[in-house]
C-alpha positions as CSV (number, residue, x, y, z in Angstrom):
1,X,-26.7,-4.8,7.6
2,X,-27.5,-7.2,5.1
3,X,-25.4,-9.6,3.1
4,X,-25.8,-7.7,0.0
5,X,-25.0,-4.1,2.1
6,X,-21.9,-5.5,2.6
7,X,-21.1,-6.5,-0.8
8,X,-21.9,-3.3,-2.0
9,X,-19.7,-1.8,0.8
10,X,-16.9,-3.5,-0.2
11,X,-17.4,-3.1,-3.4
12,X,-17.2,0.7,-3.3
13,X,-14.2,0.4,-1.0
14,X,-12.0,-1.6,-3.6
15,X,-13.1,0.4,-6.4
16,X,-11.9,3.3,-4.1
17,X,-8.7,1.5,-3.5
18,X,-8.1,0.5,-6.8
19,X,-8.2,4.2,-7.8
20,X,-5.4,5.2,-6.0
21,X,-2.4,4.9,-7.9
22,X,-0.1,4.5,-5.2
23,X,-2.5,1.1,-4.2
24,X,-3.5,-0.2,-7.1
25,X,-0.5,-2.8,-8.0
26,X,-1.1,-4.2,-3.9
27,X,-3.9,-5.6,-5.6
28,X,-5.3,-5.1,-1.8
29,X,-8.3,-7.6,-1.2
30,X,-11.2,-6.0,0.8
31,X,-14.3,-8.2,2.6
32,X,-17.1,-6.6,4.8
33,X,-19.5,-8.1,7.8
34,X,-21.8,-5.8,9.2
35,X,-20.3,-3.2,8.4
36,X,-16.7,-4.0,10.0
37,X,-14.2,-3.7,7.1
38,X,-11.6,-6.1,6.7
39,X,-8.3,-5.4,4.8
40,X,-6.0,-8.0,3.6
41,X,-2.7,-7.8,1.2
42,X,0.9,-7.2,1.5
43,X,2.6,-2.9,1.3
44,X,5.6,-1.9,1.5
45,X,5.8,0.5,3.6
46,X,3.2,1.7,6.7
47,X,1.9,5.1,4.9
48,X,0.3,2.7,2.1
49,X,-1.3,0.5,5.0
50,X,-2.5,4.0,6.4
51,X,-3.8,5.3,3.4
52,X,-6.2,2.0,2.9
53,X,-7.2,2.4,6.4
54,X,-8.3,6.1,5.4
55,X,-9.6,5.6,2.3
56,X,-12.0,2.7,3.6
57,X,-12.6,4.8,6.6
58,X,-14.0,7.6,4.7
59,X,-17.2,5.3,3.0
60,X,-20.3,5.6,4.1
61,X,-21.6,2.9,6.2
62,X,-18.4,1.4,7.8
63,X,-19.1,0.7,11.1
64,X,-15.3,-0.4,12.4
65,X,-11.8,-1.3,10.1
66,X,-9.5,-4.2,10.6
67,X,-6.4,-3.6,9.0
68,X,-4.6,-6.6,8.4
69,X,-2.3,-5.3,5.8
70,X,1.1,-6.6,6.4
71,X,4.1,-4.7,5.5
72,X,6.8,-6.7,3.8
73,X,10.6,-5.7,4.1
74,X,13.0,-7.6,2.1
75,X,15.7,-9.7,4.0
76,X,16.3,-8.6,7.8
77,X,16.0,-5.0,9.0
78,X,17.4,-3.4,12.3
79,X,16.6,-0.6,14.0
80,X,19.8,1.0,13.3
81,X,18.6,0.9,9.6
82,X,15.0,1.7,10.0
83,X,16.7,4.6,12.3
84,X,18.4,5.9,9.2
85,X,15.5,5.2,6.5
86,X,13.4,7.5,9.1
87,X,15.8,10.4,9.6
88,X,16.1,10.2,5.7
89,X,12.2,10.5,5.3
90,X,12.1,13.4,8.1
91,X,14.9,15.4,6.5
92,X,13.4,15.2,2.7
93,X,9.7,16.4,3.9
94,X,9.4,20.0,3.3
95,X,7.0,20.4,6.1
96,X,9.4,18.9,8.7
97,X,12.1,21.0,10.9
98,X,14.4,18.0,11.7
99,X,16.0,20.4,14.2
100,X,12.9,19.9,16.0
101,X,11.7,16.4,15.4
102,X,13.4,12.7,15.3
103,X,12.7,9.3,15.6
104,X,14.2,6.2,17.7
105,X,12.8,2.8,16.6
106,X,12.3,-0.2,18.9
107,X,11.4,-3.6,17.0
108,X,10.0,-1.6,14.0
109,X,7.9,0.7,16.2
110,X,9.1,4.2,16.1
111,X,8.6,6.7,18.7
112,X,8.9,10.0,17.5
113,X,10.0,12.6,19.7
114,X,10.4,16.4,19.6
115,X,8.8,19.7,20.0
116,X,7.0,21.6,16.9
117,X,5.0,24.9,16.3
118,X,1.3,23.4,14.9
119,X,-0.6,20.1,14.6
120,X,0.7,20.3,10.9
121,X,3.9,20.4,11.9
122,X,3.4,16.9,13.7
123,X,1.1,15.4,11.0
124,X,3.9,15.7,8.4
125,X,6.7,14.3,10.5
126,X,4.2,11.6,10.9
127,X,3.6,10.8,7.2
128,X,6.9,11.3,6.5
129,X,8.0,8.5,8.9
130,X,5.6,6.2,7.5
131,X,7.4,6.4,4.3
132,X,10.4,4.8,5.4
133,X,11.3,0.9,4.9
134,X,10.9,-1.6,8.2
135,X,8.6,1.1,10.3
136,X,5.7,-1.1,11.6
137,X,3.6,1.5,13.8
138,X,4.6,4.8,15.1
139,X,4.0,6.4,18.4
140,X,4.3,10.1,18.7
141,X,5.6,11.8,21.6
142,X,5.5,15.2,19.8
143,X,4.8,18.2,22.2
144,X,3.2,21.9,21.2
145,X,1.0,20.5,18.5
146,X,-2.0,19.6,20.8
147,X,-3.3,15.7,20.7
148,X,-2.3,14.4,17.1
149,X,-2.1,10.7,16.9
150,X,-1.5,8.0,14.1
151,X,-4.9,6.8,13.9
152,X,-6.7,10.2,13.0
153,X,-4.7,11.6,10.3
154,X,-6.2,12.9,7.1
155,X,-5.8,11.2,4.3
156,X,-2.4,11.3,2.6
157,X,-1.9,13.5,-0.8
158,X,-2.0,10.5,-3.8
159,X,2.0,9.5,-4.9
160,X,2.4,9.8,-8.4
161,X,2.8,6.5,-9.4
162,X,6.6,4.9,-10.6
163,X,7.1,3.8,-14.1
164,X,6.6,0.1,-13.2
165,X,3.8,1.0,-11.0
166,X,2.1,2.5,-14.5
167,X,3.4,-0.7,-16.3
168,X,1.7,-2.6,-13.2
169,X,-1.1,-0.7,-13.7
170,X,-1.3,-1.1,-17.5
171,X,-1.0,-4.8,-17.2
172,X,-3.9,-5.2,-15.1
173,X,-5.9,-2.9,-17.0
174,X,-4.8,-5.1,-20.3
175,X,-6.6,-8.2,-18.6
176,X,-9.7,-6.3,-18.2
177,X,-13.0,-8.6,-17.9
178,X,-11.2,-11.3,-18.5
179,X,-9.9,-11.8,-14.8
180,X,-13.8,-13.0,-13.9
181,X,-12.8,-16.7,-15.6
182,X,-9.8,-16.9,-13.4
183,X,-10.0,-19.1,-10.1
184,X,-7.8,-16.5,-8.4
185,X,-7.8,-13.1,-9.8
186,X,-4.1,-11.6,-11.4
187,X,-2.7,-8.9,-9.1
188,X,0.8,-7.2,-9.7
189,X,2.7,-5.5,-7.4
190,X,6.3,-3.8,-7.5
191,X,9.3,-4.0,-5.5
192,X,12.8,-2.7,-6.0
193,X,11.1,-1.8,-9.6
194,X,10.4,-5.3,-10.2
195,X,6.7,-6.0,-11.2
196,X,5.2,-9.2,-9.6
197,X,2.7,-11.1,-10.7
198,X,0.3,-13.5,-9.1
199,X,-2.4,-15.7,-10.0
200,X,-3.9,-18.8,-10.9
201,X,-5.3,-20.0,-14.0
202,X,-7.4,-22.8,-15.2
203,X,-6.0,-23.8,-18.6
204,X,-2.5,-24.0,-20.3
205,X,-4.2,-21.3,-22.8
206,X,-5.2,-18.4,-20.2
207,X,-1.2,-18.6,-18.9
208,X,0.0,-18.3,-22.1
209,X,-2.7,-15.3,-22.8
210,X,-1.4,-13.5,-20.0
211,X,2.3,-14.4,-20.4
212,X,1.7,-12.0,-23.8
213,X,0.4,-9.5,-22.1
214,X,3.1,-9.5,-20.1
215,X,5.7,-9.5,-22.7
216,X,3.8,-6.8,-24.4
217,X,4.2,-4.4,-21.4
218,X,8.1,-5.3,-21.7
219,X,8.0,-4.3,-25.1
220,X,6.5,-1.1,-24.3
221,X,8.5,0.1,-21.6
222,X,12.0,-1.8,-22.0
223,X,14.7,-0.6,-20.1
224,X,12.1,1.9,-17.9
225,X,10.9,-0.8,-15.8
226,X,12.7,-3.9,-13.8
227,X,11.6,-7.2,-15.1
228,X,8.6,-9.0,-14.6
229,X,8.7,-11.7,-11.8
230,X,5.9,-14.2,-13.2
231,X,4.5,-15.8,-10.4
232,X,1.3,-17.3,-12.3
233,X,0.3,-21.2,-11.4
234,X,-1.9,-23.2,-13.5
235,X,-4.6,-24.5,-11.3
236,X,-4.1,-28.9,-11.8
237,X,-7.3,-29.6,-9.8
């Protein structure tokens, strides 16, 4: 595979990435080498690293994945709390018996245990547990749904995307072509409802440009959205 193969493989990839609402504010970053994909950015929680995995997966012409998405968890979780974030996740999936299925987590890797009816059964529990803060991989021990694992699930149904996701989304959409003159591109992402956004610019006049796009989007969805965490730095090089 040529140099330009891979560009145009990674190319697709992001715009595929990009499309998913659920992604898009990651502002995931995606590089390719002979057809071995490599994934780079910060989720919250593992069922976003999974989807990218699948969504890359699914191109044609990718020959292997690293997934080097990391997944961020604000201030110190235990297991006892990721313990309870999972049960929480199991018993709001409507696919999932939690009469039948639980989860024990050791260092952030949960081993999910239990006995189910069908392969679906199992592949919900799994992308349910995903969902929940602090999980960092997931082994399941689930019995009577034949061999379902975490590394060949389809691809997760699309989340409708929050209010300051949209906003997120909106921004980024407001900077449009204009992200080409930038030394590092603007990405946003949210957490606890507040959009961040990073960057780097090249002039005084390309922060300020941004900064009112910014307040724009503040303007247009006030109290909706948590504030805007403006992590833009003017490059002094």
């Amino acid at each position: 595979m040529s140099i330009n193969d891979d560009e145009l493989l990674s190319s697709e990839i992001q715009a595929s990435i990009t499309a998913d609402p659920a992604l898009r504010p990651y502002g995931i970053k995606v590089s390719s080498r002979k057809g071995i994909v490599l994934l780079e950015g910060i989720v919250d929680v593992l069922a976003e690293k999974m989807r990218a995995g699948e969504i890359a997966s699914c191109v044609q012409g990718v020959t292997g994945i690293e997934n080097n998405l990391t997944i961020s968890t604000d201030g110190k979780i235990t297991d006892s709390d990721v313990n309870f974030e999972v049960s929480e996740e199991l018993r709001l999936a409507p696919d999932v018996d939690i009469s039948k299925v639980y989860g024990e987590s050791k260092k952030g890797v949960v081993h999910l245990k239990g006995d189910v009816d069908s392969p679906a059964e199992a592949k919900a529990a799994i992308w349910a547990t995903a969902k929940a803060r602090g999980v960092k991989d997931i082994v399941s021990h689930i019995t009577g749904s034949g061999n379902v694992g975490t590394d060949t699930e389809p691809i997760a149904p699309r989340a409708e995307p929050t209010l300051p996701e949209q906003a997120a989304m909106k921004f980024l959409d407001s900077l449009g072509e204009y992200q080409a003159s930038l030394p590092r591109p603007v990405s946003a992402s949210v957490k606890d409802g507040v959009i961040i956004v990073e960057g780097e610019v090249a002039t005084l006049e390309q922060k300020n440009a941004i900064e009112k796009k910014m307040r724009n989007i503040v303007r247009q969805y006030g109290r909706r959205i948590g504030r805007i965490d403006n992590r833009i730095t003017l490059d002094t090089r």
